[in-house]
C-alpha positions as MATLAB code, in Angstrom:
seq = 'XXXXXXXXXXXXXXXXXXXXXXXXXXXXXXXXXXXXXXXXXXXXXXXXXXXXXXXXXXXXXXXXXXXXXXXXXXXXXXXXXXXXXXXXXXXXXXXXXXXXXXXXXXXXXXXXXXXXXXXXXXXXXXXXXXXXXXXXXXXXXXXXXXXXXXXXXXXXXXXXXXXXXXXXXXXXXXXXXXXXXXXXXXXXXXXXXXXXXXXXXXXXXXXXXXXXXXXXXXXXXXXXXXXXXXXXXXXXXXXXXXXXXX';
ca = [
     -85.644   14.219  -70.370;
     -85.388   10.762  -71.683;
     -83.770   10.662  -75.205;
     -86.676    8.955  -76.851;
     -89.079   11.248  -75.610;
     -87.370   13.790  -76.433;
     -86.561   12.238  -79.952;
     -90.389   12.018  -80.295;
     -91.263   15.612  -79.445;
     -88.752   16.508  -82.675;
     -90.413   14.307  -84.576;
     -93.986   15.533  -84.263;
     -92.272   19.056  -84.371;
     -91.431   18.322  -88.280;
     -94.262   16.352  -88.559;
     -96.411   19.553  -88.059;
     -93.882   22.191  -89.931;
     -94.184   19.500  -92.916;
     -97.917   20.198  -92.859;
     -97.956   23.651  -92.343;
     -95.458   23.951  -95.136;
     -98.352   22.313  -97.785;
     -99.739   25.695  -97.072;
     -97.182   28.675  -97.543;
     -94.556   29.344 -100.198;
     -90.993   30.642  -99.393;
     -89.740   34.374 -100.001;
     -86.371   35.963  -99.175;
     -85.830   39.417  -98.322;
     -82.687   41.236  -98.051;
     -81.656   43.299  -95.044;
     -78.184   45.143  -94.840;
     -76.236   45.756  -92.036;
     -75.245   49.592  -91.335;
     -71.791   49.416  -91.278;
     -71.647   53.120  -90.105;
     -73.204   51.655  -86.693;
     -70.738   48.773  -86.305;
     -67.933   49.017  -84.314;
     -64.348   48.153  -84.884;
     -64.555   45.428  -82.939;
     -67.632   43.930  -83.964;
     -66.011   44.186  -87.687;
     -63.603   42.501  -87.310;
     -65.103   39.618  -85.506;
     -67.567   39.509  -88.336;
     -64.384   39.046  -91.229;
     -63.120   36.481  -88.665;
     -66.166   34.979  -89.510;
     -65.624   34.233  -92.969;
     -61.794   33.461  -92.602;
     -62.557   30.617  -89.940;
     -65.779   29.543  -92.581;
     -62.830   29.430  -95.370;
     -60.352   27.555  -92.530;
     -63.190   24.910  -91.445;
     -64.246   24.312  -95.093;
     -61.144   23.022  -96.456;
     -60.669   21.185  -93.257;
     -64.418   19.358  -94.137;
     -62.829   18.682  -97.728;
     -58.997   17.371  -96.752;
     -60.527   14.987  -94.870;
     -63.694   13.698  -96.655;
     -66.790   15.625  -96.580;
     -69.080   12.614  -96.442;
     -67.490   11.208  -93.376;
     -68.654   14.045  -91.234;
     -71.716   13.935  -89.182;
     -73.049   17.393  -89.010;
     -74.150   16.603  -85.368;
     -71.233   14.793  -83.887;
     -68.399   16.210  -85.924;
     -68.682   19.942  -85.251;
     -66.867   20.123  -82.076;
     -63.523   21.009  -83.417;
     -62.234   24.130  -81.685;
     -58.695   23.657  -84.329;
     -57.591   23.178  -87.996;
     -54.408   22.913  -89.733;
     -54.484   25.436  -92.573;
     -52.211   25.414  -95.144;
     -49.681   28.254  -95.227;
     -47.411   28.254  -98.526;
     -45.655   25.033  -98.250;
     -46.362   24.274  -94.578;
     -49.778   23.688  -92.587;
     -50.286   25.698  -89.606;
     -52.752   25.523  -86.926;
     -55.624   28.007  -86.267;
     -58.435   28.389  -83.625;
     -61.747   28.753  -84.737;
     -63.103   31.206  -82.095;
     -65.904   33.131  -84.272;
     -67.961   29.855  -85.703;
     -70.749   28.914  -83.333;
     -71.351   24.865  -83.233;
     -74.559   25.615  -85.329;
     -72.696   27.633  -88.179;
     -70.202   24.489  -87.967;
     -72.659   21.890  -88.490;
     -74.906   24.286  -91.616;
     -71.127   24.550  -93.279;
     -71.120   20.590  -93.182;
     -74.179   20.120  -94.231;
     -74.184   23.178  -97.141;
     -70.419   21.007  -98.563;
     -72.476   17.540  -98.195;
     -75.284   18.757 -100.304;
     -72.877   19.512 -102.998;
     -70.700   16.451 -102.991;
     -74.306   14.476 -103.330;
     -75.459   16.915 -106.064;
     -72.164   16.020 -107.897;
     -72.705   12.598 -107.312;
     -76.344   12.419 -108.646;
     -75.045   13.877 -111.784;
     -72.349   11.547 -112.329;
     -74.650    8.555 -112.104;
     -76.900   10.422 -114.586;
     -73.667   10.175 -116.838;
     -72.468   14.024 -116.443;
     -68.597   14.912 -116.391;
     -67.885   16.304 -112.813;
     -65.292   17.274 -111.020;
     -64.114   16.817 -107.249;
     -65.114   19.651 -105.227;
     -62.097   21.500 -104.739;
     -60.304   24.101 -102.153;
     -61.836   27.284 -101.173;
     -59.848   30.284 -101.475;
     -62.716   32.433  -99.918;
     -66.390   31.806  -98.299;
     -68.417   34.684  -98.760;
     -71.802   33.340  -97.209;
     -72.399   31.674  -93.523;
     -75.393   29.883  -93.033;
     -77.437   30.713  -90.169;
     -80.038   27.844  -89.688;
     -81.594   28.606  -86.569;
     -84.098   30.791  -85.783;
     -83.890   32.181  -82.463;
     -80.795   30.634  -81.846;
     -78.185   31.512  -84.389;
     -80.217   34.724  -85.445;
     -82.987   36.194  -84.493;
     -84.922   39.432  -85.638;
     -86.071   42.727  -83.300;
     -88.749   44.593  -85.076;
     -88.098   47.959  -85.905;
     -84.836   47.688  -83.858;
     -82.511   45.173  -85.962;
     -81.447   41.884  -85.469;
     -78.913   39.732  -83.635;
     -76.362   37.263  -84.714;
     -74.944   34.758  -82.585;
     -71.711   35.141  -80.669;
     -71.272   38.362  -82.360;
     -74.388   41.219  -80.921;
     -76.511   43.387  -82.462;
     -76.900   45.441  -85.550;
     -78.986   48.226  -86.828;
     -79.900   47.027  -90.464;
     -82.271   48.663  -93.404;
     -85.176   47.163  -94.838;
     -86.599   45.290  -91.838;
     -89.914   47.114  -93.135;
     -90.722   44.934  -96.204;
     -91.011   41.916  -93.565;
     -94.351   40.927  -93.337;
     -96.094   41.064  -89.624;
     -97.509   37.505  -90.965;
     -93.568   35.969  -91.442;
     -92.116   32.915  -90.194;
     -88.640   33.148  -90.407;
     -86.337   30.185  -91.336;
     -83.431   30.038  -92.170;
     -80.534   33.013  -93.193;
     -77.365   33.070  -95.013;
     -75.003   35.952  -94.019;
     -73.149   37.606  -96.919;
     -70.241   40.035  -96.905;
     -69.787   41.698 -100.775;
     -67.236   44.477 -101.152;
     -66.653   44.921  -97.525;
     -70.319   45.273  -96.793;
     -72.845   42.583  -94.722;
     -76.269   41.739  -95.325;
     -78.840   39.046  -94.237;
     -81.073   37.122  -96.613;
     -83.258   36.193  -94.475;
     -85.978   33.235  -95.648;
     -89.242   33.552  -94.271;
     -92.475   31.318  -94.774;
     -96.313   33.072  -96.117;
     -99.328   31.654  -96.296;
     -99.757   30.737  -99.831;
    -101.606   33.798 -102.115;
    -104.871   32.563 -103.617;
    -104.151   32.844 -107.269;
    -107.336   31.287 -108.591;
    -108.887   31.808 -111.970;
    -111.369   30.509 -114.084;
    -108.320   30.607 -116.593;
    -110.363   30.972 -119.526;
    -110.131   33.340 -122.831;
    -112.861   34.471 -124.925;
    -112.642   35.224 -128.521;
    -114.369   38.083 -130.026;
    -115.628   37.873 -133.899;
    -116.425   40.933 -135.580;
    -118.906   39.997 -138.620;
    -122.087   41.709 -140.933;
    -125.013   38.907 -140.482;
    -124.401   39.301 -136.117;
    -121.879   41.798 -135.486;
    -120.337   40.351 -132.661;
    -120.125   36.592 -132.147;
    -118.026   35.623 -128.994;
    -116.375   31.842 -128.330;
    -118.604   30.931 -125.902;
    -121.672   30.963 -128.778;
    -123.022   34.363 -127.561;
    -123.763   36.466 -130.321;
    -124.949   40.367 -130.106;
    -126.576   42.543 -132.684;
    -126.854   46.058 -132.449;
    -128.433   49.224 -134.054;
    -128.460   52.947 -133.228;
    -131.048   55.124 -134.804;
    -129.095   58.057 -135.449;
    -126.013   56.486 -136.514;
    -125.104   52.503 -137.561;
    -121.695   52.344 -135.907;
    -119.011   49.860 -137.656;
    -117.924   46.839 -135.634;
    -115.019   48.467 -134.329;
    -117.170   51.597 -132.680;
    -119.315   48.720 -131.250;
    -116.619   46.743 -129.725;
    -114.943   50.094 -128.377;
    -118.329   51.180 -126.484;
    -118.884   47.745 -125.267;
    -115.191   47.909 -123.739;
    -116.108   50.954 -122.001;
    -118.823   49.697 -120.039;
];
């Protein structure tokens, strides 16, 4: 397919998710991976994961995180890593290309978030070394992640897994995008998703309520009620209870 047609059809693909956006409003839900079901294998591939996400950070920082390009620049199958006095070279086996390029992206965000705030006359700092990354983005649905319903859900390059709480997804969800996060030895998937937009509509207006002798209730709109009961002349506040109870 010719690059400009192909260029096009991405275009008109945002073009229409930038629409449909106008009318939904973003949630995230937490799922968590059962770790009883994940094998020793599969574990360890997954703390590779956020070693080589610590290793290909600080490689994006040593050498200037704004003269990546997300797209071009992800490639790199090695990084030097620093080890005590000495850099050392490690392969980064677990990373998919797409991880790669969020990681860029997620460090270039920051460095222009700092810089907006030092124009705006803030004291900033440099963004500085990781010693840990706890959180891999996962940008692509379908492709770096994708969800089975009522099975689990599958990460890319690394399989399957049986999770909890895939039953507070909507059936109505469109997912986006997911950041995988490892606390205290344990996994879990915040997955984004995109609803239709609640109608929260109301005529957003208060009325007052006056209790008074000459018309014994007088409400802000101008209405005003009097009352009388044979048997027994109730006070206001017997009135306004028995008209609350209608």
């Amino acid at each position: 397919m010719p690059n400009l047609e192909k260029n096009a059809k991405i275009r008109e693909k945002r073009k229409q998710t930038l629409i449909r956006r106008r009318t939904q409003e973003a949630k995230t839900f937490e799922l968590k991976l059962d770790k009883s079901k994940i094998s020793k294998t599969r574990l360890a591939v997954l703390n590779r994961l956020s070693l080589e996400a610590k290793w290909f950070s600080n490689y994006i920082i040593a050498n200037g995180i704004l003269d990546f390009k997300p797209n071009v620049d992800y490639k790199v199958k090695k990084v030097q890593v620093k080890v005590g006095d000495a850099f050392q070279e490690r392969e980064i086996r677990a990373l998919s290309s797409q991880m790669k390029q969020a990681l860029i992206k997620r460090l270039q965000d920051s460095a222009k978030a700092l810089s907006k705030s030092k124009k705006k006359g803030l004291k900033v700092g440099r963004i500085k070394f990781v010693k840990a990354v706890h959180s891999v983005p996962l940008t692509q649905y379908g492709v770096t992640y994708w969800v089975k319903k009522h099975k689990g859900v599958h990460v890319q390059g690394i399989g399957n897994f049986k999770v909890s709480g895939l039953g507070q997804l909507p059936e109505n969800a469109e997912f986006s995008t997911t950041n995988l996060v490892e606390r205290n030895g344990d996994y879990y998937l915040l997955v984004t998703c995109f609803l239709p937009k609640e109608d929260k509509s109301e005529n957003g207006k208060a009325i007052g309520i006056d209790l008074g002798v000459k018309n014994q209730l007088t409400f802000s709109n101008g209405v005003k009620i009097q009352y009388s009961f044979s048997a027994h002349e109730p006070t206001p506040e017997e009135a306004l209870s028995l008209l609350l109870t209608l």
